[in-house]
N, C-alpha and C positions, 0 to 999 in steps of 0.2 A: 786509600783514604778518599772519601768523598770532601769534594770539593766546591768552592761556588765561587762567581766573580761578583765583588761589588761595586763594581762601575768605575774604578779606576787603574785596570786593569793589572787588577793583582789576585792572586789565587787566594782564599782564606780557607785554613784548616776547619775540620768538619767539628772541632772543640771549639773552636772560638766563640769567645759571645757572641759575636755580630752572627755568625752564621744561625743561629740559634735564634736570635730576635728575626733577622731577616728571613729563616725558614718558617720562624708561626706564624709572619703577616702574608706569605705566601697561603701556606695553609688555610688559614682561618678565613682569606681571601675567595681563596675559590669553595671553601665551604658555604659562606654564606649567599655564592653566586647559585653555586648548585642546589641551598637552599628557596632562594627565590623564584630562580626557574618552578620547582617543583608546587611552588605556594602560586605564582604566576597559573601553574596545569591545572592545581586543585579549586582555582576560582572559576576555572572556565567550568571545574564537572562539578560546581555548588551554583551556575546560573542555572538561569530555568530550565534554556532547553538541555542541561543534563542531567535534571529532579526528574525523580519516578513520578509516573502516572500508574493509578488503576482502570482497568476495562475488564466490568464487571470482578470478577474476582483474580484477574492478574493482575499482578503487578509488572508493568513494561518499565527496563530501570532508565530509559532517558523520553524525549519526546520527540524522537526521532522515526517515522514509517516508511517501506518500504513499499508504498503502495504496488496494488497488482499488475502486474504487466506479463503479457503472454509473452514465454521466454522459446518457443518455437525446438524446444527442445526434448521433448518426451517422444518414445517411438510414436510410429503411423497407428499403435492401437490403443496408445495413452497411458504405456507404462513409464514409470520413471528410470532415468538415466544416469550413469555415475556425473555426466556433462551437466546436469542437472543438479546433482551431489554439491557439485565443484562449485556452482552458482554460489547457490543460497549457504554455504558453508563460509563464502567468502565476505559474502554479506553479514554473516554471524560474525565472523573473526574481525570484522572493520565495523563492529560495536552499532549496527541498526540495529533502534528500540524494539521494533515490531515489523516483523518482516511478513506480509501480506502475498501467498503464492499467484501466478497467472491464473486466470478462471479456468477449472478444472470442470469438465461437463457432468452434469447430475444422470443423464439418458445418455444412448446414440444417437437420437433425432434434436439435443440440445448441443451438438457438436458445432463451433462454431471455426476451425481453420482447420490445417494440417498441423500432425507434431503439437496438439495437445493434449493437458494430462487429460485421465480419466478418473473420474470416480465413482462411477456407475453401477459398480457391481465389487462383490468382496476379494477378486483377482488383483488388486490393486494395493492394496493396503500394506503389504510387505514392501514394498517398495517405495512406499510413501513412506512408511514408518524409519526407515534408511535414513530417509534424506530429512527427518524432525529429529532423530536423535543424534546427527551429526549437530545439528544446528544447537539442540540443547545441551552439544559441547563449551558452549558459551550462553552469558547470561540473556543474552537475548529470545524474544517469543517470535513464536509464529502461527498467522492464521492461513486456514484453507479457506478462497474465495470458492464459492461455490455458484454453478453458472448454469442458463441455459440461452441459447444463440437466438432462441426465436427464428424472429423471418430476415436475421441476419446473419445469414448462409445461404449453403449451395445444397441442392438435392446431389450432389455426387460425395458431399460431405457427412451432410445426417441421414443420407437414404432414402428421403420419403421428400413431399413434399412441406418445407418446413411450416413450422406453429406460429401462431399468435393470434391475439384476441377478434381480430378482422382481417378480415379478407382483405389492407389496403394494401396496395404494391409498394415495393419498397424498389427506388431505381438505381442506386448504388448496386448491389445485388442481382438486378433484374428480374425478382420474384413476386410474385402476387400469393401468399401464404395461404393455408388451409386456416378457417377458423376454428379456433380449438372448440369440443364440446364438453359438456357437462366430466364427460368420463376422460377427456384428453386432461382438463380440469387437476381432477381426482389425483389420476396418476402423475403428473408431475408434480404436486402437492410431496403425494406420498415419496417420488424420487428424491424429493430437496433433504427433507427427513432422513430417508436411509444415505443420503451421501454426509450429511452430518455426524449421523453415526458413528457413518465409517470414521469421520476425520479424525474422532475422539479414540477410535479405536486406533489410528497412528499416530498418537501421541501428539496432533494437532493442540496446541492452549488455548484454541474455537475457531470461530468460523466466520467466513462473511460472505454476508447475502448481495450478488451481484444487482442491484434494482438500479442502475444508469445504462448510458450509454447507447440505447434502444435494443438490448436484448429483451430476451422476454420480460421478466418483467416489469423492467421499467415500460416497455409499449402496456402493460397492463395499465400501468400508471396516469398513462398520456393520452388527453383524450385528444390526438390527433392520431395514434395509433387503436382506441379501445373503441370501438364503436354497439358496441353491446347494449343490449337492453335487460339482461338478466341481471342475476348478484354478481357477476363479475364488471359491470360497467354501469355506468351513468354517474353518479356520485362519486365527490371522494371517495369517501369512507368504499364503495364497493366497489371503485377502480383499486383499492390498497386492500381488499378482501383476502386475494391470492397469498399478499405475503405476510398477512395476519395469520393466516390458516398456515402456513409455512412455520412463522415462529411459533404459532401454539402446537404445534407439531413437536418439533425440536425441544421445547422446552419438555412436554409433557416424556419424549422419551428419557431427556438429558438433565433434567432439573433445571430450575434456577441458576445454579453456580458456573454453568458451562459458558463461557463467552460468544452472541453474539451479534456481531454488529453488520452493519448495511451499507455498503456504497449506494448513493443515493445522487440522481439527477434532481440540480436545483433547476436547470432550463433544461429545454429540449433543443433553444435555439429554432424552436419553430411556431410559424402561425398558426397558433389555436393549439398547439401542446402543454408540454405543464409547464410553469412558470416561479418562482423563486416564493412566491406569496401560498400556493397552493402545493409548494413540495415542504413550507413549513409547516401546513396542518399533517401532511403525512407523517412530517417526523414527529410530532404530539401523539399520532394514532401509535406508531410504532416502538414509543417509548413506552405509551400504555401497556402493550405488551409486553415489555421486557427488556428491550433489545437494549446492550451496551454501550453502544458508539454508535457515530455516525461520521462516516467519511464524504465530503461533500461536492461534485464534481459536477458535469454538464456537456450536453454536444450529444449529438448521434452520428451515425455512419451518414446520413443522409442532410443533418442539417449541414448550415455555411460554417461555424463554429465548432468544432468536433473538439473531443479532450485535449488531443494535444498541439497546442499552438506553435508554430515554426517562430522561433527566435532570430537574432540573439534578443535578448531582455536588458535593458534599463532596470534598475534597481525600481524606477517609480511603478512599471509593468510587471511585476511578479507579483506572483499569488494573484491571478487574473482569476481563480474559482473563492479566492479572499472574504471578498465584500456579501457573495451569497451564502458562505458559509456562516459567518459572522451573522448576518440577519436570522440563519436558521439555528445558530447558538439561541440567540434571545427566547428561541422557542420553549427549547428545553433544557433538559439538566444533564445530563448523559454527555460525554468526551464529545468531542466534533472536531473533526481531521481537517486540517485548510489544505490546500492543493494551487498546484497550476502554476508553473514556472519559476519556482524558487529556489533560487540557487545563492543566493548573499547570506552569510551568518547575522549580519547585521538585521537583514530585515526578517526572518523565522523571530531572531530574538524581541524586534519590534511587534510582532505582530502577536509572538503568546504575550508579552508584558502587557498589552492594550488590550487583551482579552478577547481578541477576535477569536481564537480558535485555542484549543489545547492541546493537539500535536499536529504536528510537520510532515506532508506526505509530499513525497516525491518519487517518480521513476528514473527518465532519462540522467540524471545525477552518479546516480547511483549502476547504471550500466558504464555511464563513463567511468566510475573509479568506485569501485564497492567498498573500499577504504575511506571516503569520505569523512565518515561520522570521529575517525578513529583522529584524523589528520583535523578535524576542524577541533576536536578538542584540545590536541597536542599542541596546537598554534602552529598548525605546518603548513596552513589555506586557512583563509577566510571568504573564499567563495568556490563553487563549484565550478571545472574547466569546460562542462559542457555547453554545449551553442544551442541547444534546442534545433539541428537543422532535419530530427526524424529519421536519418537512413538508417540510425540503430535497428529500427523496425524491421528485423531481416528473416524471410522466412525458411533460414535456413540455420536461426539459432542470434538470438539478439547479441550488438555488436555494437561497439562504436567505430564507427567508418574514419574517424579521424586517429584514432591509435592501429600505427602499422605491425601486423601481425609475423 
């Protein structure tokens, strides 16, 4: 016989009335707990940052980005890894909107570390294709960043000695670069194109054009890196030629509907480089042409200011790349990615509500706990556990130094 006590410490049979009345207010108790919990989860995935966005012709189903970070894991010849697999698989399964790969190199002389991907050639693309259709085991997208190192690298990495628009030395690096010619030009033109190709051919949802950070072509951009007097320099418009001729490339193979968008340096962080005022008319040129998005970032290897700022953060300090992205919204009409130390749900959700930006990109985050996206919806965090203190950066395969292995 089931039983129950009602609090005066006597057994009631399982016919009783009272057990009867006192077992539906139990019930109906935790029904309408377990109710509200669940309407409590579904307001979190009907705010904004869990509304779908489009980019170009995808639909990303929250506003969540995984921006690109060199994950130092592909062999020494830029194949992909099951360790790689496991990455960005995990990243799918912990609900990132748009998960944005490390800069995968377009050439071998645009190789910019050890242990990264390749896309240079059609040996790749099985491997690549592995690690998109694991990912498109879940709702989430994903683009290939598509890169070249320029003159930041090493000649024992890309073999020759490295590209870029001038001959200026770059002292991080050590190198004083060959200036590219009309035909050095050409071909890496034609490389960005077939490594686009490629991405679409593994099942890449597009692509994105690496132009920050002082690889190539962002130094095309900066005229503290271009010092050209041809159609590749002097002007905006022909310092931004290079990745004009890139998307009308890409397009004219891919059509229209294929996504893609641009990591783009709002500063260089340098005297006499490009500046937030002059990387707005770029993204006007760029939108001319087609291009999706725009993710918005800043810093080179060489300036004082680089991408990623050492923390910890104050909530009033994140999204430090915020305010420039925001001014380069105003420009145009096209998605625009905010970045740069954001780790509080509170301030992502201030910041799409105010309209600075229309998704949310973060790395370091997301190395700490690729689960993130999943736990901040469920109400399990409302902030991210990472410090910003950088030693994730490991080149022997990204990590966070503070989770014991």
């Amino acid at each position: 016989m089931i039983r129950m006590c009602d609090g005066k410490n006597r057994l009631i049979p399982a016919n009783d009335p009272l057990f009867g009345f006192l077992g539906k207010l139990l019930y109906y108790g935790l029904s309408l707990c377990t109710v509200c919990s669940e309407q409590r989860q579904n307001m979190k995935r009907q705010g904004v940052l869990f509304s779908p966005v489009a980019i170009g012709q995808t639909i990303v189903p929250n506003r969540f980005v995984r921006s690109a970070t060199q994950d130092f894991m592909a062999t020494q010849e830029g194949f992909v890894t099951d360790r790689q697999i496991a990455l960005f698989r995990n990243l799918a399964e912990g609900e990132v909107g748009l998960i944005i790969t490390g800069h995968a190199y377009v050439s071998p002389e645009g190789k910019a570390s050890p242990r990264q991907t390749g896309i240079y050639a059609d040996k790749f693309i099985d491997g690549l294709r592995r690690l998109v259709d694991e990912v498109h085991r879940f709702p989430s997208r994903i683009f290939l960043q598509i890169a070249h190192a320029g003159r930041q690298t090493k000649e024992r990495l890309c073999g020759c000695v490295p590209l870029a628009p001038s001959a200026v030395y770059e002292p991080v690096f050590k190198v004083t670069p060959k200036a590219m010619t009309a035909r050095d030009i050409a071909n890496t033109i034609a490389a960005f194109v077939k490594a686009a190709t490629r991405a679409k051919r593994a099942h890449f949802d597009g692509v994105q054009l690496h132009v920050a950070h002082g690889y190539l072509l962002s130094s095309f951009l900066s005229p503290y890196t271009n010092k050209r007097s041809d159609a590749y320099g002097g002007s905006t418009e022909n310092r931004t030629r290079i990745v004009v001729e890139i998307v009308r490339g890409i397009r004219s193979k891919l059509g229209m509907d294929y996504p893609v968008i641009v990591k783009l340096n709002a500063s260089d962080y340098l005297r006499g480089g490009l500046t937030v005022e002059e990387s707005s008319e770029v993204a006007k040129i760029l939108e001319n042409e087609g291009i999706d998005g725009i993710e918005v970032s800043a810093g080179t290897a060489e300036s004082e200011k680089a991408s990623y700022w050492k923390g910890p953060f104050s909530e009033e300090d994140e999204g430090y790349f915020v305010s420039m992205a925001s001014r380069i919204k105003s420009a145009v009409s096209v998605p625009v990615f905010g970045l740069g130390g954001i780790r509080t749900e509170a301030v992502m959700d201030r910041i799409l509500k105010e309209g600075k930006v229309d998704l949310i990109s973060m790395c370091r985050p997301f190395i700490r706990d690729p689960f993130l996206v999943k736990k901040i919806r469920t109400g399990q965090t409302e902030r991210s556990e990472c410090i910003s203190c950088n030693k994730c950066v490991n080149p022997r395969g990204i990590r966070c130094s503070e989770i014991e292995t």
